[in-house]
C-alpha positions as CSV (number, residue, x, y, z in Angstrom):
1,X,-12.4,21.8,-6.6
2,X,-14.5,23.5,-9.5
3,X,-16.1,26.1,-6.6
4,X,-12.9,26.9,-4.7
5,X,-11.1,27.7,-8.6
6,X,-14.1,29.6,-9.5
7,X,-13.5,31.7,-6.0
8,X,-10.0,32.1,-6.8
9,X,-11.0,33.1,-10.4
10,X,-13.5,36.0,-9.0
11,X,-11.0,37.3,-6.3
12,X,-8.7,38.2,-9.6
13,X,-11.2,39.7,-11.6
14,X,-12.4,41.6,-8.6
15,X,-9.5,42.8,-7.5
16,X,-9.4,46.7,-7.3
17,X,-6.7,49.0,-9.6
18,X,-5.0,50.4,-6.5
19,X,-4.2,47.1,-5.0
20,X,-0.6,47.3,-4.0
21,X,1.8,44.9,-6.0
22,X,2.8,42.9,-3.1
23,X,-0.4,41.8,-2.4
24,X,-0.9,40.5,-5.7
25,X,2.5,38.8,-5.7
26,X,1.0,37.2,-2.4
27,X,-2.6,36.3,-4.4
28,X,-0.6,35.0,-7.1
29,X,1.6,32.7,-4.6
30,X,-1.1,31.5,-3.0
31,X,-2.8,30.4,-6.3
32,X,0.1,28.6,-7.7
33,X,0.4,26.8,-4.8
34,X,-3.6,25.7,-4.7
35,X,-2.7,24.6,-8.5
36,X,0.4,22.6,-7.7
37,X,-1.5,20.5,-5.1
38,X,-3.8,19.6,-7.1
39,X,-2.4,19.3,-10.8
40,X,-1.3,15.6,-9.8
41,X,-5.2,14.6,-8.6
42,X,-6.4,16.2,-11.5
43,X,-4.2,14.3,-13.8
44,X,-4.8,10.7,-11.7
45,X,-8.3,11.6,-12.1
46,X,-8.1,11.7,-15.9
47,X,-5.8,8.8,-16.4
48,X,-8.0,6.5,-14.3
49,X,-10.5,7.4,-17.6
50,X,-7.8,4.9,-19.7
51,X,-8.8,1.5,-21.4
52,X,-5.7,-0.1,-20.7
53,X,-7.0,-0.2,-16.9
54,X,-8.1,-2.9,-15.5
55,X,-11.7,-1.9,-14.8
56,X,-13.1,-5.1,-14.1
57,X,-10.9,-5.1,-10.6
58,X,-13.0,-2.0,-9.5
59,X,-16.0,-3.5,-8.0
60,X,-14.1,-6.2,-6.3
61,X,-11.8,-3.8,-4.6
62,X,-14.6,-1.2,-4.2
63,X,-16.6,-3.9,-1.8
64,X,-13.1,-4.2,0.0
65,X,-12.7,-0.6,0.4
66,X,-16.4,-0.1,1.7
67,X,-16.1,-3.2,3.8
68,X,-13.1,-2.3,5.4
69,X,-12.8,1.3,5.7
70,X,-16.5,2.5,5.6
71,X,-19.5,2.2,3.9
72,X,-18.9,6.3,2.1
73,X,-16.0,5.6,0.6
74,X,-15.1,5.3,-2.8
75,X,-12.6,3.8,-4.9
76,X,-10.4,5.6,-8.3
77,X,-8.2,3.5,-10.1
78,X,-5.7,4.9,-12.1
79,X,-2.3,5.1,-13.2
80,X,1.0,6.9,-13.2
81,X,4.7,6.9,-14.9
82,X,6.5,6.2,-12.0
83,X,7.2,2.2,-11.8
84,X,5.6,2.1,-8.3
85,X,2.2,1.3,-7.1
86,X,0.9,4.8,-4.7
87,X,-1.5,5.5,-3.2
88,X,-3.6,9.0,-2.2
89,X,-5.4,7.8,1.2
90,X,-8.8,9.8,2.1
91,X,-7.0,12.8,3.3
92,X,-7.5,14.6,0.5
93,X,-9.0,18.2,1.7
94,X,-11.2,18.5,-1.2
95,X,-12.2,14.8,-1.9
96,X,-12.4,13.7,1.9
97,X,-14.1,10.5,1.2
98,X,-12.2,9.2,-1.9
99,X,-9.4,6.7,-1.9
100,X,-7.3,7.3,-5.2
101,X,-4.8,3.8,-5.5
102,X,-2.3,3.8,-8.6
103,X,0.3,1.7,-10.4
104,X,2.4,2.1,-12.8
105,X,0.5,2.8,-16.5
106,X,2.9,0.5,-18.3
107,X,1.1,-2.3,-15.9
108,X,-2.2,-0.8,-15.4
109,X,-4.2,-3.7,-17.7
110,X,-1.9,-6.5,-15.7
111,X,-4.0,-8.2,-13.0
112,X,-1.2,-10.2,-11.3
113,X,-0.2,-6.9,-10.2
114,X,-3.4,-6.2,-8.3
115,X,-2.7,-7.8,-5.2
116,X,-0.2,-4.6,-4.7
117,X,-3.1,-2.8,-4.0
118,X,-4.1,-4.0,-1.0
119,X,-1.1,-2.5,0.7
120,X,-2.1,1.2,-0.6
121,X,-5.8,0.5,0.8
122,X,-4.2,-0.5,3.8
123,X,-2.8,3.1,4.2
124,X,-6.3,4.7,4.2
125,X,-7.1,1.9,6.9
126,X,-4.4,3.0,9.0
127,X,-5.5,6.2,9.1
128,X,-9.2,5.2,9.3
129,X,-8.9,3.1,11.9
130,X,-6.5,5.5,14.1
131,X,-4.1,2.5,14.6
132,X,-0.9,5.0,14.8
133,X,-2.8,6.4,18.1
134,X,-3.0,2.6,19.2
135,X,0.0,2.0,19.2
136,X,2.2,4.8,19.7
137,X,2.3,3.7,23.4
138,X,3.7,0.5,23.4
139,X,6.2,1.8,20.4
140,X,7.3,4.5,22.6
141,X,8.2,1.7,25.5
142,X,9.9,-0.2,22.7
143,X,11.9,2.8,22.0
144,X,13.5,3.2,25.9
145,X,13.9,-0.3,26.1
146,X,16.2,-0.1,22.7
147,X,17.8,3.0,24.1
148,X,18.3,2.1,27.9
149,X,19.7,-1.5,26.7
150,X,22.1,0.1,23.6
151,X,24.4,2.4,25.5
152,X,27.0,2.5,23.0
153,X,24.7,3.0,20.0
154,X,23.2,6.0,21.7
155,X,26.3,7.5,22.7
156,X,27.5,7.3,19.3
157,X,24.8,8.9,18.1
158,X,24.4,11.7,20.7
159,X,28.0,12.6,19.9
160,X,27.7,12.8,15.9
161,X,24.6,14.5,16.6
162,X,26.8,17.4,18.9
163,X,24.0,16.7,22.0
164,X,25.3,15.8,25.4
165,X,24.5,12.5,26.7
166,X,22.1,13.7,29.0
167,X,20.0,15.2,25.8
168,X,18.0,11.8,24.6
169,X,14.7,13.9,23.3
170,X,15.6,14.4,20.3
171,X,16.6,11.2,19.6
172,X,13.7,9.6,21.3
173,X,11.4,11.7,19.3
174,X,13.2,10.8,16.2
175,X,14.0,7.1,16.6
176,X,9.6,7.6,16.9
177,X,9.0,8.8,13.6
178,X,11.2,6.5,12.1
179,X,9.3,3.5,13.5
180,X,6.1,4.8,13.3
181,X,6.3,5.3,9.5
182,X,7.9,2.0,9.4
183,X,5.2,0.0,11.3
184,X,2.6,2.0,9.2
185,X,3.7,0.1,5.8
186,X,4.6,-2.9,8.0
187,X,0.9,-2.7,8.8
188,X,0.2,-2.1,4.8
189,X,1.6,-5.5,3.9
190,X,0.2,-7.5,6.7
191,X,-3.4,-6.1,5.3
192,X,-2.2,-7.4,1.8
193,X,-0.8,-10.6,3.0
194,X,-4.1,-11.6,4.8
195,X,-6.3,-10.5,1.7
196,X,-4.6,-11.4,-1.0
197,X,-2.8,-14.0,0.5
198,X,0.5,-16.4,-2.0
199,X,-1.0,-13.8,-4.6
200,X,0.3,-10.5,-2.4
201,X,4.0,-12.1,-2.3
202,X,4.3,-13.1,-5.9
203,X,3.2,-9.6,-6.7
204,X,5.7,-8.0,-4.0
205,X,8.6,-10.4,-5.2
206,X,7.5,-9.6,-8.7
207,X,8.3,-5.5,-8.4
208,X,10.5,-5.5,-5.6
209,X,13.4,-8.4,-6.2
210,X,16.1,-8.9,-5.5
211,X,15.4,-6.2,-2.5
212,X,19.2,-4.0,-2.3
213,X,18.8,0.1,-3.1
214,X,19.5,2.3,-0.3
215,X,17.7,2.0,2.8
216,X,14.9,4.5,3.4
217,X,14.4,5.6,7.1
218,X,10.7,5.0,6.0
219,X,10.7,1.4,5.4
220,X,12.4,-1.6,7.6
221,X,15.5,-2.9,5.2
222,X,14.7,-5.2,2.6
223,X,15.5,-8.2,4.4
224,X,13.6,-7.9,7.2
225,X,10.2,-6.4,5.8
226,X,10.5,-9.6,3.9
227,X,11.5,-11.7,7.2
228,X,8.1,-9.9,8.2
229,X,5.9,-11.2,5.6
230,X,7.2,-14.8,5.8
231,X,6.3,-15.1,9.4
232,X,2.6,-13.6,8.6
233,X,2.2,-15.9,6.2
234,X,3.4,-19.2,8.1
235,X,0.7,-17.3,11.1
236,X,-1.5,-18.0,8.3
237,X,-0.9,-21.2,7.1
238,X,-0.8,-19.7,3.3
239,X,0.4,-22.1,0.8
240,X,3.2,-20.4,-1.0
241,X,6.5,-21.1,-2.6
242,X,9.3,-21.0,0.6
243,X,12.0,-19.8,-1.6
244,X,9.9,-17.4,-3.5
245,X,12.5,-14.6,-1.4
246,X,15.8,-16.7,-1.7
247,X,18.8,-14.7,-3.7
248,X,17.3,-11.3,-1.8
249,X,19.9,-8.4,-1.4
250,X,19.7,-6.4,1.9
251,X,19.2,-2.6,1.7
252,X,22.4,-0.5,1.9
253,X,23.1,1.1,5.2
254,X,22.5,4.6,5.8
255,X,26.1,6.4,7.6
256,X,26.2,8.9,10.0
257,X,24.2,9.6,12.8
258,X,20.9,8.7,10.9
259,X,22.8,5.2,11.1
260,X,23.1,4.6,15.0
261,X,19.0,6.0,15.1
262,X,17.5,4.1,12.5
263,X,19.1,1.1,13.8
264,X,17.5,2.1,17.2
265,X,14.0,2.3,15.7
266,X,14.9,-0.8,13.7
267,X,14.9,-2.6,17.2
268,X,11.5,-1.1,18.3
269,X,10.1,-2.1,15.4
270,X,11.0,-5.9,15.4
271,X,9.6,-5.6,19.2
272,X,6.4,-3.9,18.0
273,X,5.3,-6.4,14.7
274,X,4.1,-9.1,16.3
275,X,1.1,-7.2,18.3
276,X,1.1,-4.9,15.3
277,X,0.7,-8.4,13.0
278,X,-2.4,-9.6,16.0
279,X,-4.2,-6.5,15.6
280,X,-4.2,-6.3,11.7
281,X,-5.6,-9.9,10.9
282,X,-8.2,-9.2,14.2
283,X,-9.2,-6.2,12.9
284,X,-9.6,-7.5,9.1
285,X,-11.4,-11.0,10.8
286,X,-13.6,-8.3,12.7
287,X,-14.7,-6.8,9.3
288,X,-15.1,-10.4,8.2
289,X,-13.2,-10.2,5.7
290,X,-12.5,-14.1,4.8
291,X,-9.7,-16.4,3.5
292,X,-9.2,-17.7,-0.2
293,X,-10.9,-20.9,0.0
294,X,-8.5,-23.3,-1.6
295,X,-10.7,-25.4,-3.3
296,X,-12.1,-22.5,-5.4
297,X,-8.1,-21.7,-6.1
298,X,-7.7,-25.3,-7.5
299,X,-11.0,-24.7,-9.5
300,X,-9.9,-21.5,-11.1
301,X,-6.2,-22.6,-12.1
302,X,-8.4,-26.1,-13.2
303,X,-10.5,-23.7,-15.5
304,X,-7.0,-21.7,-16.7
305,X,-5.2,-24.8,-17.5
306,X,-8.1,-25.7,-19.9
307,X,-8.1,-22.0,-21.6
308,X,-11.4,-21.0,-20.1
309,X,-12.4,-18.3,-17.1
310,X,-14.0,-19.4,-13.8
311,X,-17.4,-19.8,-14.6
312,X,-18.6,-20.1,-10.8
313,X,-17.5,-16.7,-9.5
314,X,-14.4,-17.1,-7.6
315,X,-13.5,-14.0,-5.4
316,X,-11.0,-11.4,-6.4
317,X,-8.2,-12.7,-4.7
318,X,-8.9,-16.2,-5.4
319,X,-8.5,-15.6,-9.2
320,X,-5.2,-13.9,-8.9
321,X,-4.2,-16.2,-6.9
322,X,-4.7,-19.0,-9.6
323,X,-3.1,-16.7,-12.0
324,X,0.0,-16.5,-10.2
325,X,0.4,-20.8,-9.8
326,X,-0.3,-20.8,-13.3
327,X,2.1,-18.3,-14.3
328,X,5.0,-19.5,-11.8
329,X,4.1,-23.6,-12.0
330,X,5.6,-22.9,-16.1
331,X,9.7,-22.4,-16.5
332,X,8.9,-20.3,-19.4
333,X,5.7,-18.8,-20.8
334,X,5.5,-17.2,-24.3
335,X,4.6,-13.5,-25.0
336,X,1.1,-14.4,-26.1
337,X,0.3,-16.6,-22.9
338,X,0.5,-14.0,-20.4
339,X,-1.9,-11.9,-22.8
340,X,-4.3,-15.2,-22.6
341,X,-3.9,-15.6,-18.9
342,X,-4.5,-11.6,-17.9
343,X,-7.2,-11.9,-20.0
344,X,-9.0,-15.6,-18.6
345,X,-8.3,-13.5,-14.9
346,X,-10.3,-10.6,-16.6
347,X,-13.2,-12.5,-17.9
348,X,-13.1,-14.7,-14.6
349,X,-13.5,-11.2,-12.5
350,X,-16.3,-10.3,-14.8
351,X,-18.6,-13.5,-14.3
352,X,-17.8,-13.2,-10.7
353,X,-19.1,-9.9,-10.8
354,X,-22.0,-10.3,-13.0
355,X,-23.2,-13.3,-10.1
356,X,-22.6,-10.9,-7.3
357,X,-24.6,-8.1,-9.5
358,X,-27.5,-10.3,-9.7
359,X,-27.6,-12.8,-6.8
360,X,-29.7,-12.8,-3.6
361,X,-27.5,-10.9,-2.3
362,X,-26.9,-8.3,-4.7
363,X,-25.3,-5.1,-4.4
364,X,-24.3,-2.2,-6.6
């Protein structure tokens, strides 16, 4: 970024006195733009600098990140005002092999909120791994079976739409995007689930409940991304709370045309999950990543009952995890517990670290 603003720089100081004045104009468009792309990066970049973050999550998820996604990536943590975990996947033009994952600063030192970011990870996966070329085929199908087998739904929408019924492009095309970008953070919550396991749907409960808002033709509706992460998780046999969604508020519908097609896509999409769930925990097995081994759950929580941090190096997810059962196993936990627990997750996450650091298997 430093060379291509140095460039920039050069090209104004260069610039000759009979230069006409739209050209400048277009010079000084083009630079505002380069700045406004990147003042956002910049500003991530500094923030992730912070001591309220949670550094000691860094190497863990780092390890993930080259695990999964490849061996040249690396990981910034950061932070940002927006109540929202984000991510910037590794399609950044200037930092191609960086994957920039944030949450919101006034969490940024809370562990139990790590397991969030699993799902941004999983959207530099996604693109990584190619997947929406994988499986734009079969979504496509899904999409003419929904439309060939709802006649009145695509009628209705032709018509609001002022196309003749003959004219189905546009809405196959757009009933496409719609489910594609669904099935992408569909995707990004199945790669949470199987990592982070009870852990990734305390954390999504946690910043999500009770669901409502106004649907987004981005995401399935509230209810049934959460119908999708319950049946992942009975796929996996994960030991969670069953009514940790009960009380959930469905999105509000979207009116108009955009109704009749989302609700289109919204059929291809239910089609789609399951192979979409089967190719997310094959590919994840394929880059071995593992399960939570129970035991070392029990032996964590064990530890943070007693007021001390896992001493034998229980993994990342594992020690969340723990910190979640502890935390939800309590009615009511005072102000200066959940300081005491964060900081028992932290310590825990350092020792497993510092064994990892220096064991036979060490890496850096």
């Amino acid at each position: 970024m430093k060379e291509v603003a140095t460039v920039r720089e050069r090209l104004f100081r260069t610039l000759p006195p009979t230069v006409s004045r739209p050209v400048v104009d277009q010079i000084c468009a083009n630079t505002n733009l380069f700045l406004s792309r990147h003042m956002k990066i910049l500003g991530f970049i500094l923030r992730s600098t912070n001591v309220r973050n949670a550094f000691e999550a860094h190497f863990p998820l780092k390890r993930l990140v080259r695990r999964v996604i490849s061996r040249d990536a690396k990981l910034v943590l950061s932070s940002e005002w927006d109540f929202e975990p984000f991510t910037y996947p590794m399609n950044i033009e200037l930092l191609p092999e960086y994957i920039l994952v944030g949450g919101p600063a006034p969490e940024s030192s809370n562990l139990l909120i790590i397991p969030l970011a699993g799902h941004e990870i999983g959207h530099s996966a996604w693109g990584q791994h190619d997947l929406s070329k994988a499986i734009r085929p079969s979504v496509t199908k899904a999409i003419a079976v929904a439309i060939s087998s709802n006649g009145p739904k695509v009628k209705q929408a032709l018509r609001k739409l002022g196309r003749s019924s003959n004219d189905i492009s546009y809405l196959q095309n757009t009933c496409l995007k719609y489910a594609m970008r669904q099935l992408e953070e569909v995707f990004c919550d199945f790669f949470g689930l199987f990592i982070f396991g009870e852990a990734y749907l305390c954390a999504y409960e946690y910043f999500l409940a009770p669901g409502e808002g106004k649907r987004s033709s981005i995401y399935p509706s509230a209810l049934a991304r959460v119908t999708f992460l319950k049946q992942a998780a009975s796929e996996l046999a994960l030991k969670h709370d069953p009514a940790i969604f009960d009380g959930w508020i469905d999105s509000a519908p979207r009116i108009g045309a955009d109704a009749e097609i989302l609700a289109l896509a919204d059929v291809a999409v239910t089609a789609s999950v399951p192979a979409l769930r089967k190719r997310t925990f094959e590919l994840l097995r394929k880059k071995k990543v593992t399960a939570m081994d129970e035991e070392a759950v029990d032996r964590v929580l064990r530890a943070f009952m007693q007021r001390v941090p896992d001493a034998k190096g229980g993994t990342l997810p594992e020690v969340v995890t723990a910190g979640w059962r502890y935390l939800r196993g309590k009615p009511v936990l005072p102000d200066t517990e959940y300081g005491m627990l964060n900081e028992l997750m932290l310590k825990s996450i350092e020792v497993s670290e510092f064994r990892l650091r220096v064991g036979r298997d060490a890496e850096l």
